[in-house]
C-alpha positions as CSV (number, residue, x, y, z in Angstrom):
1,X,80.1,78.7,111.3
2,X,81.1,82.6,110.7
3,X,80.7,83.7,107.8
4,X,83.8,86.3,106.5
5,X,84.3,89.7,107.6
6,X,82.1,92.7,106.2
7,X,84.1,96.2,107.3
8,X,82.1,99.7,107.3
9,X,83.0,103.3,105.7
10,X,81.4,106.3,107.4
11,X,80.1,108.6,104.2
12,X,80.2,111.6,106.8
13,X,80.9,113.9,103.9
14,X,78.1,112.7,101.7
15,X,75.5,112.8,104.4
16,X,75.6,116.5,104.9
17,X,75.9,117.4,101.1
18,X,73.3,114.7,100.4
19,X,71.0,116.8,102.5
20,X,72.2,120.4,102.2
21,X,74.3,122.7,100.5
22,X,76.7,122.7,102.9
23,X,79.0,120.6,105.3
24,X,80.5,121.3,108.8
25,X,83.5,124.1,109.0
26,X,86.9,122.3,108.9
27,X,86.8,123.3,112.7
28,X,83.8,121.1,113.6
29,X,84.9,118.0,111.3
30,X,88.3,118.3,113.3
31,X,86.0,118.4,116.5
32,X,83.8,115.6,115.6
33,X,87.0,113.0,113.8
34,X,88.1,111.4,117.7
35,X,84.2,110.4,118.1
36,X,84.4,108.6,114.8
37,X,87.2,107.2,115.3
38,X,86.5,106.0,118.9
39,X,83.3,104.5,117.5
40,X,85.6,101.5,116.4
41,X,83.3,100.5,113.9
42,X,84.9,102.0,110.8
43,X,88.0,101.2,108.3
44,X,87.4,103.8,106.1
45,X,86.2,107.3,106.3
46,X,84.8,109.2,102.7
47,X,86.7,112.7,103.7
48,X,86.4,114.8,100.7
49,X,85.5,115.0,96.8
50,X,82.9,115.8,94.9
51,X,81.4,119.2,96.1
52,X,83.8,119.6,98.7
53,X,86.0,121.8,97.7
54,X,83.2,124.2,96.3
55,X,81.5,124.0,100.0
56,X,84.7,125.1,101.5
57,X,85.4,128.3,98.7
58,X,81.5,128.9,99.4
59,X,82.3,129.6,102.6
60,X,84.8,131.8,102.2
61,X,87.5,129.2,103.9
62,X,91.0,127.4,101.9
63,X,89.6,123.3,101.3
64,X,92.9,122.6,101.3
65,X,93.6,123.6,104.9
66,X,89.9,121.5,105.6
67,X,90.9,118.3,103.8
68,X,94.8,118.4,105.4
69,X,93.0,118.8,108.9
70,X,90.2,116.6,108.3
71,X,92.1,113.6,106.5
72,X,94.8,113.7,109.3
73,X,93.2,112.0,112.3
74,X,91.9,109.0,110.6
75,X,95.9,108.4,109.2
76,X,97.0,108.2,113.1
77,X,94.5,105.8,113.5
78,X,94.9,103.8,110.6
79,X,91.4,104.1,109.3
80,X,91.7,104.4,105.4
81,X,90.0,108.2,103.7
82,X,88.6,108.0,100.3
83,X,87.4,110.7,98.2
84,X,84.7,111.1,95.4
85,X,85.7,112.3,91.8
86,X,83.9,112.6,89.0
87,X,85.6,110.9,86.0
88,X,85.8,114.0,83.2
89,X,84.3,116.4,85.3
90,X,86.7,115.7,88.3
91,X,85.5,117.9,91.4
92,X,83.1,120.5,89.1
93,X,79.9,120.1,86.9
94,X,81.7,120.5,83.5
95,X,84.4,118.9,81.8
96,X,88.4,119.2,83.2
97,X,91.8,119.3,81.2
98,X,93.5,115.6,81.8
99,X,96.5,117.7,83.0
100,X,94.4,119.4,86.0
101,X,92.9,115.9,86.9
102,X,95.9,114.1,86.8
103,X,97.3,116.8,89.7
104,X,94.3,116.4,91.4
105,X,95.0,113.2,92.3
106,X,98.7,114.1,93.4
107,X,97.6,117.0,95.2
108,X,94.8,115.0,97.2
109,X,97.3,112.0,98.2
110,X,99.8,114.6,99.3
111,X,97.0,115.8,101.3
112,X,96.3,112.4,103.1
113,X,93.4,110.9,100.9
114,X,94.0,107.0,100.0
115,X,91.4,106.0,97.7
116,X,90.3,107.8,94.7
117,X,86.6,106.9,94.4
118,X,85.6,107.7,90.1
119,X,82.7,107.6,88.7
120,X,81.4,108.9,85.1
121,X,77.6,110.0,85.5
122,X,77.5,108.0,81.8
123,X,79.7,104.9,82.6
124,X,81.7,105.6,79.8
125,X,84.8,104.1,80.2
126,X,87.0,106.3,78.7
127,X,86.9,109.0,81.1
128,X,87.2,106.1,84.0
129,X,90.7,105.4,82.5
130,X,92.2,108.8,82.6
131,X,90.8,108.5,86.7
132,X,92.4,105.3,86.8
133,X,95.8,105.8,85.6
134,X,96.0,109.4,86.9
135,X,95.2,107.6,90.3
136,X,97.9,105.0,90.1
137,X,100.5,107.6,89.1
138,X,99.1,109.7,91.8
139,X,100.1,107.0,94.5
140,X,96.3,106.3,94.8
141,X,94.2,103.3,95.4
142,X,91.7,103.7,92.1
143,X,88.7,102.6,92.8
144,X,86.2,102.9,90.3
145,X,82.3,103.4,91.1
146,X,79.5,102.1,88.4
147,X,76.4,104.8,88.4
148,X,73.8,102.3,89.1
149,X,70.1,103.0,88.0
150,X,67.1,100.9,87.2
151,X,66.4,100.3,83.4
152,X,65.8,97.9,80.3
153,X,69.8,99.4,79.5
154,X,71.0,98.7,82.6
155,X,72.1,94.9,83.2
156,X,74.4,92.9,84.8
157,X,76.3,92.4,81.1
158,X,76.4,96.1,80.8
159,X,78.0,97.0,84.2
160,X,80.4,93.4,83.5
161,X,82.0,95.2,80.6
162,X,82.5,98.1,82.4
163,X,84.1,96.5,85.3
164,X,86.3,94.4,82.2
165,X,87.4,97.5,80.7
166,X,88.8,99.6,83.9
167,X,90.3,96.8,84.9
168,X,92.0,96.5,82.2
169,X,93.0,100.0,83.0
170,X,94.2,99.2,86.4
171,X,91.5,99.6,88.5
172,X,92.3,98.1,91.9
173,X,88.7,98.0,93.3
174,X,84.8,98.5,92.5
175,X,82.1,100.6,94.0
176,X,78.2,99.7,93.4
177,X,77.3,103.7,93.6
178,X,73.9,103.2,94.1
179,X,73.0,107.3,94.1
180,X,69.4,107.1,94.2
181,X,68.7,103.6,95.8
182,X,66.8,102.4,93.0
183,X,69.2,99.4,92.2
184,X,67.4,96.0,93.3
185,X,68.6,93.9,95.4
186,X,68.8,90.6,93.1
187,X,70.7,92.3,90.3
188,X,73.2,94.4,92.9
189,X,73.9,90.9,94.3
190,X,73.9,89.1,90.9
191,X,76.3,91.9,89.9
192,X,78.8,91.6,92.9
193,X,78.5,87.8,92.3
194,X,79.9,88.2,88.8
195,X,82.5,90.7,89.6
196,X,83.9,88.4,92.8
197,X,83.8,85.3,90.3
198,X,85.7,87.1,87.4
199,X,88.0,89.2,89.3
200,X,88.7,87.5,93.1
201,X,91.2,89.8,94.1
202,X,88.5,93.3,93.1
203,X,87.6,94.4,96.4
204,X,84.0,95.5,96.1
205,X,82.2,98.5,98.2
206,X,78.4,99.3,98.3
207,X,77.1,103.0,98.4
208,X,73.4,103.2,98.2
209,X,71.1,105.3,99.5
210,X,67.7,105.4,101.5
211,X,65.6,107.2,99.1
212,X,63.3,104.8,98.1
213,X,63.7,102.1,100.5
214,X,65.5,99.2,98.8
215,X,69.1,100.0,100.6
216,X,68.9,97.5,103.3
217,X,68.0,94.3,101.3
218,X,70.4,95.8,98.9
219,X,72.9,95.6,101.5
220,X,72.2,92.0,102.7
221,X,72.0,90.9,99.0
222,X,75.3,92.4,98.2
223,X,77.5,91.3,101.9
224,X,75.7,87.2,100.9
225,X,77.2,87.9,97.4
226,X,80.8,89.1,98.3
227,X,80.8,92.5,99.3
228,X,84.1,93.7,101.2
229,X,82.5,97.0,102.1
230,X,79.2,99.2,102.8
231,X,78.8,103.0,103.0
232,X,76.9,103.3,106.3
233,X,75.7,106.8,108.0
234,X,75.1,107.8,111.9
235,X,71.7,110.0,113.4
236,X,71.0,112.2,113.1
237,X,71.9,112.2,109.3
238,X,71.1,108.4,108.9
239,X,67.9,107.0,106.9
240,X,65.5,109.5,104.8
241,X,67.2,110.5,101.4
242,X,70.8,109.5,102.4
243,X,72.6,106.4,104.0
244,X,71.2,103.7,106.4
245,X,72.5,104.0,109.9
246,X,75.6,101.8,111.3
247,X,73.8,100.2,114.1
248,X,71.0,98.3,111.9
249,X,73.0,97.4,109.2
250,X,76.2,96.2,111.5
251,X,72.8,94.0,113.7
252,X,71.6,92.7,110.5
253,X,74.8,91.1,109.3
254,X,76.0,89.7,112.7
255,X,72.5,88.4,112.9
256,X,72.9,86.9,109.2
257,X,76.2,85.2,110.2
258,X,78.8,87.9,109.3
259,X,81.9,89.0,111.6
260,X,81.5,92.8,111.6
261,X,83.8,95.3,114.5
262,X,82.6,96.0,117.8
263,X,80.6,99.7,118.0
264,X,81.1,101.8,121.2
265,X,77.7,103.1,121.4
266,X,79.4,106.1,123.5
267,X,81.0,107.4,121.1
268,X,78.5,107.1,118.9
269,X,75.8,108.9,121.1
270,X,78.9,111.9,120.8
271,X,79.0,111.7,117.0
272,X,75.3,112.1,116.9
273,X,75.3,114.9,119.5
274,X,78.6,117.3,118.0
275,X,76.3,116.5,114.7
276,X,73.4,117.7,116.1
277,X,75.5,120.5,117.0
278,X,76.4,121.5,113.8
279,X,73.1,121.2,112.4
280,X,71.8,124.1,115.1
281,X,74.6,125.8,114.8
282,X,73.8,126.9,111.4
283,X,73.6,124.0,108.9
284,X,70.2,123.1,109.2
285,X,69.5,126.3,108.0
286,X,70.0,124.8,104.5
287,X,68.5,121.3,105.1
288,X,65.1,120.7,103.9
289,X,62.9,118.7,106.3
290,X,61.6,116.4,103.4
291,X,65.2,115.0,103.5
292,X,65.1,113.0,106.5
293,X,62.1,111.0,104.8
294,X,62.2,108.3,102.8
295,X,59.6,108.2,100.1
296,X,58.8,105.2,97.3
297,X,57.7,108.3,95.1
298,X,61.2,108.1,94.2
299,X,61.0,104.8,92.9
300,X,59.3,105.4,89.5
301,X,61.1,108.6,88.4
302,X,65.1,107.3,89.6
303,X,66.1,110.6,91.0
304,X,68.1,110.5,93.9
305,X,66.9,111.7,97.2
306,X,69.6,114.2,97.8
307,X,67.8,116.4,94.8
308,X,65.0,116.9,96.4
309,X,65.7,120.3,98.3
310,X,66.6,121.9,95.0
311,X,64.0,120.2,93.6
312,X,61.4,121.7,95.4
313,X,63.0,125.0,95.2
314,X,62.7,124.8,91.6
315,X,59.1,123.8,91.7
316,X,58.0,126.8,94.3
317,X,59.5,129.1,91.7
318,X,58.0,127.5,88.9
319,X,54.3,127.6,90.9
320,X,53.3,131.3,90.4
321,X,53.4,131.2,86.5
322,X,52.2,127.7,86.4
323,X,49.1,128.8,88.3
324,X,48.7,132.1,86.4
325,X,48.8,130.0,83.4
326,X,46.2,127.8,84.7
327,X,43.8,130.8,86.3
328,X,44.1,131.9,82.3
329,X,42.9,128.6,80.5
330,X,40.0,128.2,83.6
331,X,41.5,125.3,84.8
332,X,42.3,124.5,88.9
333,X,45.5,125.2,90.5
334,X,48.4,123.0,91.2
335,X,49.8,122.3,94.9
336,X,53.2,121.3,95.5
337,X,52.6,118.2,95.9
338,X,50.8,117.9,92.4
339,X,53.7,119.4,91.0
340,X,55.7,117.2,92.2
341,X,54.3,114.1,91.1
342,X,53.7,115.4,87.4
343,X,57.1,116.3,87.5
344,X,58.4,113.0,88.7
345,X,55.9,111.6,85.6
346,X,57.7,113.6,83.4
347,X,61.1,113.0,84.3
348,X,59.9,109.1,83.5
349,X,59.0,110.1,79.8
350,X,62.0,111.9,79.5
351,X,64.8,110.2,80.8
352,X,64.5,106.7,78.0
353,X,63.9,109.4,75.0
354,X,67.3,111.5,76.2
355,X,69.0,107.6,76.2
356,X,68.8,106.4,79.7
357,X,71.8,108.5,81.4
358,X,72.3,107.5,85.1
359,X,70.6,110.1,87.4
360,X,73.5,111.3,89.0
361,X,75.3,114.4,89.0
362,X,75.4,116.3,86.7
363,X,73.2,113.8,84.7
364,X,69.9,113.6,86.9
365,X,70.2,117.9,87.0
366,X,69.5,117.9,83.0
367,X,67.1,115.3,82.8
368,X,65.5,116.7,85.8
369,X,65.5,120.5,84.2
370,X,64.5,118.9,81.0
371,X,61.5,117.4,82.9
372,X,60.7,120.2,84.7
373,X,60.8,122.9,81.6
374,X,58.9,120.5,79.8
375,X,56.6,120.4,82.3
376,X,56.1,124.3,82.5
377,X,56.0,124.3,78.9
378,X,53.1,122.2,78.1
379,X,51.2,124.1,81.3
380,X,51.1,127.0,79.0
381,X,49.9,124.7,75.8
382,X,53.2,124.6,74.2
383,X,55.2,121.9,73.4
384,X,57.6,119.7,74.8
385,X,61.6,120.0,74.1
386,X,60.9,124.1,73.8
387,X,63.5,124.8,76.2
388,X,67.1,122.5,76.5
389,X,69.8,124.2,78.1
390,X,73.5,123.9,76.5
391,X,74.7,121.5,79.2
392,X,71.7,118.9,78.4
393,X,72.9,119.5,74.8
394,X,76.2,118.9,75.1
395,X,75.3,115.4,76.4
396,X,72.9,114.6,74.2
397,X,75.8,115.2,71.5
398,X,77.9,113.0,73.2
399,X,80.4,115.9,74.1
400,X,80.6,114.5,77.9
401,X,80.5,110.6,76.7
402,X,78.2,107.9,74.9
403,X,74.9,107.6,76.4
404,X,73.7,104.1,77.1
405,X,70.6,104.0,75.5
406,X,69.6,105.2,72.0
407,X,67.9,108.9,71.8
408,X,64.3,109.2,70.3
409,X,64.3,110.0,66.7
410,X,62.1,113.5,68.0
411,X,65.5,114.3,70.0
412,X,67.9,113.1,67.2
413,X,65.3,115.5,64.7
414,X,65.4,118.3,66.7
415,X,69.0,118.2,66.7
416,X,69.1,118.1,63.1
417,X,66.9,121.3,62.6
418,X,69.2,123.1,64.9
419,X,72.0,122.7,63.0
420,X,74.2,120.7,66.0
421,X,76.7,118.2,65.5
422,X,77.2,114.8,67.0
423,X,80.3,113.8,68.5
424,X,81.7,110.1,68.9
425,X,85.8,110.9,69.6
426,X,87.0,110.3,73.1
427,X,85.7,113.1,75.5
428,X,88.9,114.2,77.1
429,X,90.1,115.4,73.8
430,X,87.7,118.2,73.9
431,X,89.2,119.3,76.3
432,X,92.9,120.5,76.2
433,X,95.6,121.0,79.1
434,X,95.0,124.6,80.7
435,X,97.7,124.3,83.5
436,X,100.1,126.8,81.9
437,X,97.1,128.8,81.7
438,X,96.4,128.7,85.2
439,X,100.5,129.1,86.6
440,X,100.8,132.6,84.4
441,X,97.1,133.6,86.2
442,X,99.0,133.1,89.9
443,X,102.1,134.5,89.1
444,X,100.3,137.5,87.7
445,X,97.9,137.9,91.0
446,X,101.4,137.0,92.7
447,X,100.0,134.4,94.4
448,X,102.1,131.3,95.9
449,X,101.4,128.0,94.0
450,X,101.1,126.1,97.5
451,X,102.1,123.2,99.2
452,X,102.1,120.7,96.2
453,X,100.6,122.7,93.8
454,X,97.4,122.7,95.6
455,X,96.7,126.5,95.4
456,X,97.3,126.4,91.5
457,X,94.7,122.9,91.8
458,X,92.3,125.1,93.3
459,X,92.3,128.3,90.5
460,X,92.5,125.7,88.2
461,X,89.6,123.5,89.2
462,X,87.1,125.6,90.7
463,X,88.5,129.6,88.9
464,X,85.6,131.7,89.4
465,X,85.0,130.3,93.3
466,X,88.8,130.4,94.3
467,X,88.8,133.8,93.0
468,X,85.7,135.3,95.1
469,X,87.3,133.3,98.7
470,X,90.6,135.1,97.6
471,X,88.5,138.2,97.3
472,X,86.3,138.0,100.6
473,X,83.3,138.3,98.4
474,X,82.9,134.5,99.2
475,X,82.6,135.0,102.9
476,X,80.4,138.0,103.0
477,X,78.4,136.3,100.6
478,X,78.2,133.4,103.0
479,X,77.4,135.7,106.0
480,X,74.6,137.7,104.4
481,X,72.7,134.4,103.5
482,X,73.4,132.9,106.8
483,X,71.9,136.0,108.4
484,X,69.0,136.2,106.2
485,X,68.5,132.6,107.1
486,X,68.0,133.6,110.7
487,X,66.3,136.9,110.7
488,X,63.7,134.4,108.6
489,X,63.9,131.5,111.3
490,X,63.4,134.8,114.4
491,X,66.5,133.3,115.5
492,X,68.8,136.0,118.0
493,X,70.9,138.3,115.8
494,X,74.5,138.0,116.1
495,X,76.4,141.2,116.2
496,X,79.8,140.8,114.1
497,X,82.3,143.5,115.2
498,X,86.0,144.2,114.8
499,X,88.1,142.0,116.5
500,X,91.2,143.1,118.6
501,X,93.6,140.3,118.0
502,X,94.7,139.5,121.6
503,X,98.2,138.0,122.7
504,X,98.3,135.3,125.3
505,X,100.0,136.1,128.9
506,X,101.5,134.0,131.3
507,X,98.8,133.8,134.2
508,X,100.7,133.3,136.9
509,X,103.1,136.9,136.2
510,X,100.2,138.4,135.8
511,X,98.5,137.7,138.8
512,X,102.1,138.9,141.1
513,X,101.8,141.9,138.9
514,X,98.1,142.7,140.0
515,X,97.4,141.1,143.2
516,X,94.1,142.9,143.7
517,X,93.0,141.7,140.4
518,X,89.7,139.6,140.0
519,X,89.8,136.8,137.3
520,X,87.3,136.2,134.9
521,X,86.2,132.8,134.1
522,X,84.8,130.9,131.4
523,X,81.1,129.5,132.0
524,X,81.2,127.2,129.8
525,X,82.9,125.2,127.3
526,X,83.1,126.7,123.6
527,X,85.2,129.3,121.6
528,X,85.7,132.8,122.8
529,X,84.8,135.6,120.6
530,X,85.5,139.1,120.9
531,X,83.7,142.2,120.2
532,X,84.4,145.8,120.1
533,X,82.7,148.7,119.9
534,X,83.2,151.1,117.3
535,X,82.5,154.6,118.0
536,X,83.5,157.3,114.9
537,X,87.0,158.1,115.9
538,X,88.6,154.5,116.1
539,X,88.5,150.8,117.8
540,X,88.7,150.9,121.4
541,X,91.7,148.0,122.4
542,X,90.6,145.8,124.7
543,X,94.1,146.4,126.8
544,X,93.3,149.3,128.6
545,X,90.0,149.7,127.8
546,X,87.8,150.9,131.8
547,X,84.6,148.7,132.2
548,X,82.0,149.5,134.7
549,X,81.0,146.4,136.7
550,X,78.2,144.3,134.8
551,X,79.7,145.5,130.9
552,X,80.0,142.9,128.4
553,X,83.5,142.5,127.5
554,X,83.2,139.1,125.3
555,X,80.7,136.4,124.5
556,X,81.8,132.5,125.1
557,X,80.1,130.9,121.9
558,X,78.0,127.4,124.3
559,X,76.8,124.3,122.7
560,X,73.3,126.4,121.8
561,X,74.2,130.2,121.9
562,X,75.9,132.8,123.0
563,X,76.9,133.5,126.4
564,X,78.4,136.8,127.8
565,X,81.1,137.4,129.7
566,X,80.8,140.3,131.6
567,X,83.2,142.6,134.3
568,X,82.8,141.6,138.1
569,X,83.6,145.5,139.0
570,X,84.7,148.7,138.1
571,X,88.3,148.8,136.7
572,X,90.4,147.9,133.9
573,X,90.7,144.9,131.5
574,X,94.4,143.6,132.3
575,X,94.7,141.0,129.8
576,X,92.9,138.7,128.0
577,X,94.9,134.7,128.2
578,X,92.3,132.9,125.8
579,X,93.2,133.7,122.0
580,X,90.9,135.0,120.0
581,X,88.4,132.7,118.4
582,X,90.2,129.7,120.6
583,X,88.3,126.8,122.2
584,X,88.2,127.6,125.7
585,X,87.7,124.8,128.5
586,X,84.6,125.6,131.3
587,X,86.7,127.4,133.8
588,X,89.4,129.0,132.1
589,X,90.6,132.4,132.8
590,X,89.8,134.8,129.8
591,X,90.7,138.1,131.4
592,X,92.2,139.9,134.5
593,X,89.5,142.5,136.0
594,X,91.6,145.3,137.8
């Protein structure tokens, strides 16, 4: 006999930011959304949250305009979009007013999001029930995610009174946010067990990922226990330090009885090849290789996979003073990879003493930098808790929420002799509303609050980055580091130039107007860019401009380069019919040669 239904979520947003700094341009997520859809698989589709919104200002484009786009497709088809918040510290690393969450969460369903996914990196239940109600009054399914580590703290009574408390609040459904995979498999299902007993009507939803290789059993343990949904990935961002793939999860559970969707294996050969895409295009650039491997190293120190990249950053910085230090005392250098490991040790005598927060964002950054100063520290034969930064302060204090665990007397000492305060009020209070603040700031800059508000959101949630895309700076940031990137990798330099803006023509009057003209095709499918020379008096337009047969007059952009488009004979360009930076079809005319 069948057992119930299990239904899948794509976490296509999570698996690039999970393994880089950035995600695809709204343009390619747009390009890739019928593929998913198609796929047939999927009910629900994680679109946007957490970093987001910072990835799009990083690049210089409006997230609004990307998560509009992007959530759009999936509402035609029906297929549900969630996004990822962060409880106090909504879409940033630090603390936000209750009055700028609570228009987060109208601002993102008025942008086509469904579910508001919350979690607090502490569990502390007060900032759950400001996501929770500002949810609701949103027009928001809440849906509140536990931070689930491995520890003595950490047991199925502690998440139960949780789960008690926010749905108290409101809380329509649960997420097991299992960030660094370390969750076991009996207690996830012993937890989901509980929930599904207690609370019949909770749906429940499983995110864990690969890291250090529990997330499949997890997965089984938590479907045979009541699970409604699983987080699921597709290759080539599937398995090493993010999300298991689709296809061996979906097998497993129709294998172990469970009624899962069909999967058109064509369209998912198309998601895997536009991802592919965008990965060569310029995002793996900013993926480190170690990513796509799973590793049990992870399973000692909790840290979740997608920290590994900056991780290692922060160690090859660290390696030149940690050697010199060593070359001084006469003792051996250090590798990487013993680097590594000492600082995974450390992070596993640090983490009880600073009282067990879940290693998630921004949690597992302090303990990690706590760790890892520490660790460079007592290289140079001085002790440990020299160096704590006023973030990792602020939640040892219990500014950001109560830990769960008790802090070592040397950490509670250490705060004494510094003079700094503990704090045991309700977070948000801390933090008072700012949006007045933040309307004067875009009348003064003159700048429209948006559709929604969701201009003023954006100066209000992320200031400093909304400021530099309003600026450019953003984007020519953005540029420089992707062509550094290349010039690195030997990859072909791509000349930027001014860009004529181009109107469209109707073909066909064109062609009775020049009857000797010879059309110029399209080789390929892709986006047409146009370049123009600049010499020191002004732009040459391309209208007008005399070619010589065998000069570039635009480059198509193919699936792996550039591709020019060059004159067929002497004359005149007549008109262009693609616009610029427009997807072109193989075959399409883009100019009249005359």
């Amino acid at each position: 006999m069948a057992k119930r239904e299990i239904k899948f979520s794509l976490v296509y947003r999570d698996m690039w930011q999970s393994s880089g700094k950035y995600v695809p341009r709204v343009d390619q997520l747009v390009e890739v959304a019928p593929a998913i859809i198609d796929m047939g698989c999927f009910d629900r589709v994680e679109t946007n949250g957490g970093a987001f919104e910072q990835v799009n200002l990083l690049f210089g484009e409006n997230p609004n305009k990307a998560v509009r786009a992007w959530t759009a497709p999936f509402h035609k088809a029906g297929i549900q979009t969630h996004m990822l918040e962060r409880g106090l510290n909504a879409l940033r690393m630090n603390p936000v007013p209750l009055d700028v969450r609570e228009l987060m969460f109208k601002v993102k369903k008025k942008q086509g999001t469904d579910i508001a996914r919350s979690f607090c990196g502490l569990n502390d239940h007060r900032n759950l029930k400001g996501s929770v109600i500002g949810a609701k009054k949103g027009g928001m399914i809440s849906q509140v995610a536990l931070s689930i580590t491995h520890s003595p703290v950490h047991t199925v009574a502690y998440y139960m009174d949780i789960v008690d408390k926010v749905v108290e609040y409101g809380a329509d459904e649960i997420c097991l946010k299992d960030m660094a995979g370390i969750g076991r498999p009996n207690v996830l299902g012993e937890l989901v067990a509980s929930i599904k007993k207690k609370y019949p009507h909770i749906k429940v939803q499983y995110h864990g990922h690969t890291g250090p290789g529990f997330a499949t059993a997890s997965m089984l343990e938590v479907a045979r226990a009541g699970a409604d949904y699983l987080d699921v990935a597709v290759e080539p961002l599937s398995w090493g330090k993010v999300h298991p793939d689709v296809i061996t999860i979906r097998e497993m559970l129709r294998c172990d009885g469970f009624l899962v969707k069909d999967l058109n294996m064509d369209a998912y050969m198309e998601v895997r090849r536009l991802t592919q895409k965008f990965i060569d295009d310029f995002l793996g650039y900013w993926i480190n290789p170690s990513n796509a491997r799973m590793t049990s190293l992870l399973v000692g120190c909790g840290l979740p996979g997608g920290m590994m990249g900056s991780m290692m950053a922060d160690l090859k910085g660290f390696q030149d003073a940690i050697n010199a230090a060593q070359r001084a005392h006469g003792r051996p250098e250090m590798s990487l990879d013993t680097l590594m490991v000492k600082l995974f040790e450390e992070v596993e005598y640090v983490w009880p003493r600073l009282g067990y927060p879940p290693l998630v964002t921004p949690f597992s950054q302090y303990v990690k930098n706590t760790a890892l100063m520490n660790l460079f520290n007592m290289l140079q034969d001085k002790p440990r808790w020299t160096t704590i930064d006023k973030d990792t302060w602020g939640m040892i204090l219990g500014n950001m929420g109560k830990l769960p665990g008790e802090l070592a007397p040397e950490i509670v000492e250490l705060a004494k002799e510094k003079g700094l305060e503990f704090s045991t009020g309700n977070p948000q209070d801390n933090y008072p509303d700012e949006l007045p603040k933040f309307r004067a700031m875009m009348d003064e800059e003159g700048w429209d609050y948006g559709e929604d508000d969701e201009e003023l959101f954006e100066l209000a949630m992320h200031e400093r980055q909304y400021r530099d895309y309003r600026s450019g700076i953003a984007k020519e940031r953005f540029n420089k580091e992707l062509e550094e990137f290349r010039a690195k990798a030997g990859a072909p330099i791509v000349v930027t130039r001014p860009v004529v803006e181009v109107p469209r023509f109707e073909l066909d009057k064109l062609m009775a107007k020049y009857p000797q003209a010879t059309a110029v095709q399209s080789p390929v499918k892709g986006q047409v860019i146009w370049e123009v020379d600049v010499d020191d008096r002004s732009m040459a337009p391309v209208l007008g401009k005399t070619v010589k047969a065998g000069e570039t007059i635009g480059y198509i952009q193919a699936w792996y380069g550039m591709e020019a488009v060059t004159s067929p004979v002497d004359g005149q360009v007549v008109a262009v019919t693609a616009d610029q930076g427009c997807t072109v079809s193989k075959g399409e005319v883009l100019a009249l040669i005359q």
